[in-house]
C-alpha positions in Angstrom: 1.5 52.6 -21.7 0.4 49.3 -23.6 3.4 47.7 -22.3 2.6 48.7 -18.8 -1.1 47.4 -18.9 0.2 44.4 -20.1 2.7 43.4 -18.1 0.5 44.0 -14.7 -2.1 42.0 -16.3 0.8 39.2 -16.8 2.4 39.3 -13.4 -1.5 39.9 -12.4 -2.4 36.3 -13.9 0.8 35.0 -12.5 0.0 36.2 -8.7 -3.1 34.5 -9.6 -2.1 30.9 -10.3 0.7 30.9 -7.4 -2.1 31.7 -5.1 -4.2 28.8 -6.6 -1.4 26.3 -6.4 -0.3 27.4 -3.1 -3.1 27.1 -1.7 -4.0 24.1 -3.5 -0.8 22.7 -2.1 -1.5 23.9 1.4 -5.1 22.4 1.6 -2.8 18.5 0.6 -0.2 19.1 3.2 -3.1 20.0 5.7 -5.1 16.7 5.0 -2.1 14.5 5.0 -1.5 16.2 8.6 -5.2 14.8 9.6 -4.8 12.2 11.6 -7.6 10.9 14.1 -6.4 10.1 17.9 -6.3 6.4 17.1 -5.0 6.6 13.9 -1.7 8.5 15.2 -1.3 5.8 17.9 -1.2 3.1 15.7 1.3 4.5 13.7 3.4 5.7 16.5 2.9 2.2 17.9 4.0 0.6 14.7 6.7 3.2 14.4 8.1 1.4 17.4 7.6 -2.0 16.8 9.8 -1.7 13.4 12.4 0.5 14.6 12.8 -2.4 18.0 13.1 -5.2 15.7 16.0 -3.7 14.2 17.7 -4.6 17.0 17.1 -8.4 16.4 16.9 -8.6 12.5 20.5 -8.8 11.9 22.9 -8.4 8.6 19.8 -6.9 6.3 18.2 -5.3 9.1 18.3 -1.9 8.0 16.8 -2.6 4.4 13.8 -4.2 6.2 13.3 -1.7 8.6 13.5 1.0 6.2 10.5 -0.8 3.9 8.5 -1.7 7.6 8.2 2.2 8.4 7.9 3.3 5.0 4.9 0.1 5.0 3.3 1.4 8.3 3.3 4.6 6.8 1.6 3.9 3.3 -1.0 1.9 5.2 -2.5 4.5 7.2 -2.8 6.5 4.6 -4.4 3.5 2.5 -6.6 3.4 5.5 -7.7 7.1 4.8 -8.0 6.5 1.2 -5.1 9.0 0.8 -3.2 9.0 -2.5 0.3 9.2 -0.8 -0.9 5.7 0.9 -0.5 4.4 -2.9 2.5 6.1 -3.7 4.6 4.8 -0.6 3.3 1.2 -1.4 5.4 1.6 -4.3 8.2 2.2 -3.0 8.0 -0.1 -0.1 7.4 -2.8 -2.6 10.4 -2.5 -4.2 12.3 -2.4 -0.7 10.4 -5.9 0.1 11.0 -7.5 -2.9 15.3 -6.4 -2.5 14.8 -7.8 1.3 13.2 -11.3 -0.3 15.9 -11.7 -2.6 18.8 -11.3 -0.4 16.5 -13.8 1.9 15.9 -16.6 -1.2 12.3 -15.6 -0.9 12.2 -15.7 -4.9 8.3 -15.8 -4.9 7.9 -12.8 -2.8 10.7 -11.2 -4.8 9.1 -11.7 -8.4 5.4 -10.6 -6.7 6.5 -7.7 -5.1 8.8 -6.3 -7.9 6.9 -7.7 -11.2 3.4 -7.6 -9.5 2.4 -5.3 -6.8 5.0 -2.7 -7.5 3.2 -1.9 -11.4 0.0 -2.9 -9.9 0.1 -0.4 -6.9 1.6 2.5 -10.0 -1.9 1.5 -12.0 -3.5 2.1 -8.8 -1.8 5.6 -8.1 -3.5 6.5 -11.6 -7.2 5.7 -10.8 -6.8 6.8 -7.7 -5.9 9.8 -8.9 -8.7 10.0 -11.1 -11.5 9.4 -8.9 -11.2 11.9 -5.9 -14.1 12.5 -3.4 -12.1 15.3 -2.1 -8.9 16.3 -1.3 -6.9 13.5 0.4 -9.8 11.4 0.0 -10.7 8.8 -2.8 -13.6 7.9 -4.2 -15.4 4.9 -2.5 -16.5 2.1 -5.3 -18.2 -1.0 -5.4 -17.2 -4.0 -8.0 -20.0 -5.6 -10.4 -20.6 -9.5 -10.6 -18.4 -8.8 -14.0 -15.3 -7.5 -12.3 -15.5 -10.0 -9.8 -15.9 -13.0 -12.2 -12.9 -11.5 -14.2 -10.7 -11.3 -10.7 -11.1 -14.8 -10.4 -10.1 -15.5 -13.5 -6.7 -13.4 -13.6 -6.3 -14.5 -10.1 -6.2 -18.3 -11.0 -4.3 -17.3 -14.2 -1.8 -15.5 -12.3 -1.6 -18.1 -9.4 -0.6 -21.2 -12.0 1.6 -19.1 -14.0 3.7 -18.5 -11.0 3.3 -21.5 -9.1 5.4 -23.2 -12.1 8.2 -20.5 -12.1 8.7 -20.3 -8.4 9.1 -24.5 -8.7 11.2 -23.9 -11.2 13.8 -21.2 -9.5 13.6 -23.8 -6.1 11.5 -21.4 -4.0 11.4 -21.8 -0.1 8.3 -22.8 0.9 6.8 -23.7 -2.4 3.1 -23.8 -1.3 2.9 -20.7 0.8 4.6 -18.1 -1.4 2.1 -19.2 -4.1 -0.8 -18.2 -1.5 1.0 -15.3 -1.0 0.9 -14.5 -4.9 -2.7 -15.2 -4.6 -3.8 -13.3 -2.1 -1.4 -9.9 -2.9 -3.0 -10.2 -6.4 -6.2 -10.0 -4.9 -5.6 -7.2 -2.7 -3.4 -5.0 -5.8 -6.8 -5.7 -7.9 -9.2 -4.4 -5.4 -6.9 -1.8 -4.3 -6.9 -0.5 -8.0 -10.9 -0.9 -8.4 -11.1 1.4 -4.7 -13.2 -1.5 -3.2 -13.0 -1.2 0.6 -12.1 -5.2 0.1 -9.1 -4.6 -0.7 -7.7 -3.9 3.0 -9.2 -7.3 4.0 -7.3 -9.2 1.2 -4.1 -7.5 2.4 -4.8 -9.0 6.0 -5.2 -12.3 4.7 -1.7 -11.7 3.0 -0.6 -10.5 6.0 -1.3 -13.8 7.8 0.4 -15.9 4.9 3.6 -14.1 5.4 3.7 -14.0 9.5 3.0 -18.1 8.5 6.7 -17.5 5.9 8.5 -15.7 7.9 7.8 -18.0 11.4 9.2 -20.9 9.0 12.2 -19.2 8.5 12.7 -18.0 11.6 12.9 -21.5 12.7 16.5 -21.4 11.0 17.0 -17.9 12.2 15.0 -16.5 15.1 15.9 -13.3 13.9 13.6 -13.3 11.8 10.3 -13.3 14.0 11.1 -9.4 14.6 9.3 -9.8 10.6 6.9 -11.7 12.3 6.6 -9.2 14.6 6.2 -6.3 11.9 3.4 -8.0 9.1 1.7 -8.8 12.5 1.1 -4.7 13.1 0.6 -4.8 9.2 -2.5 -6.9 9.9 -4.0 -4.6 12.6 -3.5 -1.5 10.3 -5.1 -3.3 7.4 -8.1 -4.6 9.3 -8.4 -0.5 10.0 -8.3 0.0 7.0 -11.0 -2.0 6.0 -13.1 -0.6 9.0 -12.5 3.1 7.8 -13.0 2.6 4.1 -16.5 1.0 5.1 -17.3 4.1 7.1 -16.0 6.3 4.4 -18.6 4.2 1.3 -21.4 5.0 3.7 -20.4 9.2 4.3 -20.2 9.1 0.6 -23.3 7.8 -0.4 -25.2 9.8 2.3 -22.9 12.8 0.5 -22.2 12.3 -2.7 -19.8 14.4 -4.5 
């Protein structure tokens, strides 16, 4: 009869946490689903921009494209403050930085691979820590500290690489180390949840539609990239949009 009880109480607490994880599950899957009017146009729209300039990207065409939708993807989710956001900006990083290489773009190879990649993994991690609710982070704000201390990396992490991207013969010497600049910029911000951080993305944005036009002046192919980090900017500029609405929801409802 103890043997009874006890097992029903066991499959009793088992029932239990299958429920709670299920339906813990359920409630993710639903707000990754939750996508405004807009926000399912944009993606759909830049859905079809990458998957068009396929078409025109030639030999390593299907490497890029693969990393565009998986970018346009992670972006409006950044743009929601959704932790899958995060998690696809890792792996389209690492998609990037194989595209660069095959391209010569050493700079954007060692930034995307060595830089944003671990930085955007850091930034899974605190993002992960500091939920608002679910599929929503926590909004935050930086102190005159964190800022001065950005700079300071930032300018570190600029020179370092300015030298080793002149020393591997890097395309476009200047511009991939504004690129360096700006993506550290954005990965810090994007790790500290400052809304900030969708505004230094656009600036990247523009540095590489400013790369990849150079090369495409060998190779017109490659304005179909032009034609991608151009929808990149209009998602990121979103994001920054949203994220400001969603620091003033949370502060008139904090959690």
């Amino acid at each position: 009869m103890l043997k009874t009880k006890h097992l029903n109480v066991s499959l009793g607490l088992e029932d239990t946490f299958r429920c709670y994880f299920y339906g813990e599950f359920m409630k993710n899957i639903k707000a990754l689903l939750k996508l405004t009017r807009f926000e399912l146009s944009l993606w759909i729209c830049s859905s079809l921009v990458v998957f068009i300039s396929y078409f025109f990207s030639g030999d390593n065409g299907l490497v890029y494209t693969i990393a565009s939708f998986i970018g346009v993807t992670a972006l409006i989710y950044l743009a929601k403050g959704n932790v899958l956001g995060q998690i696809l900006s890792v792996v389209f990083s690492v998609f990037y930085g194989v595209f660069s290489f095959l391209f010569g773009y050493y700079g954007e190879t060692i930034t995307y691979m060595f830089m944003t990649t671990p930085m955007a993994i850091l930034a899974v991690i605190s993002w992960l820590k500091n939920p608002y609710k679910i599929g929503e982070v926590k909004v935050a704000s930086m102190t005159k500290k964190q800022v001065i201390i950005m700079v300071m990396w930032t300018v570190f992490v600029t020179i370092t690489f300015f030298f080793i991207l002149r020393a591997l013969n890097t395309q476009n010497l200047l511009i991939s180390t504004l690129s360096i600049t700006t993506s550290f910029f954005a990965c810090y911000l994007t790790y500290k949840r400052s809304p900030f951080f969708a505004l230094a993305y656009a600036a990247n944005d523009i540095v590489l539609i400013v790369l990849w036009i150079l090369a495409s002046i060998s190779d017109v192919k490659y304005l179909s990239i032009v034609a991608c980090f151009t929808m990149f900017f209009f998602n990121d500029m979103y994001g920054f949009i949203n994220w400001k609405r969603m620091g003033k929801r949370q502060k008139i409802k904090p959690n």
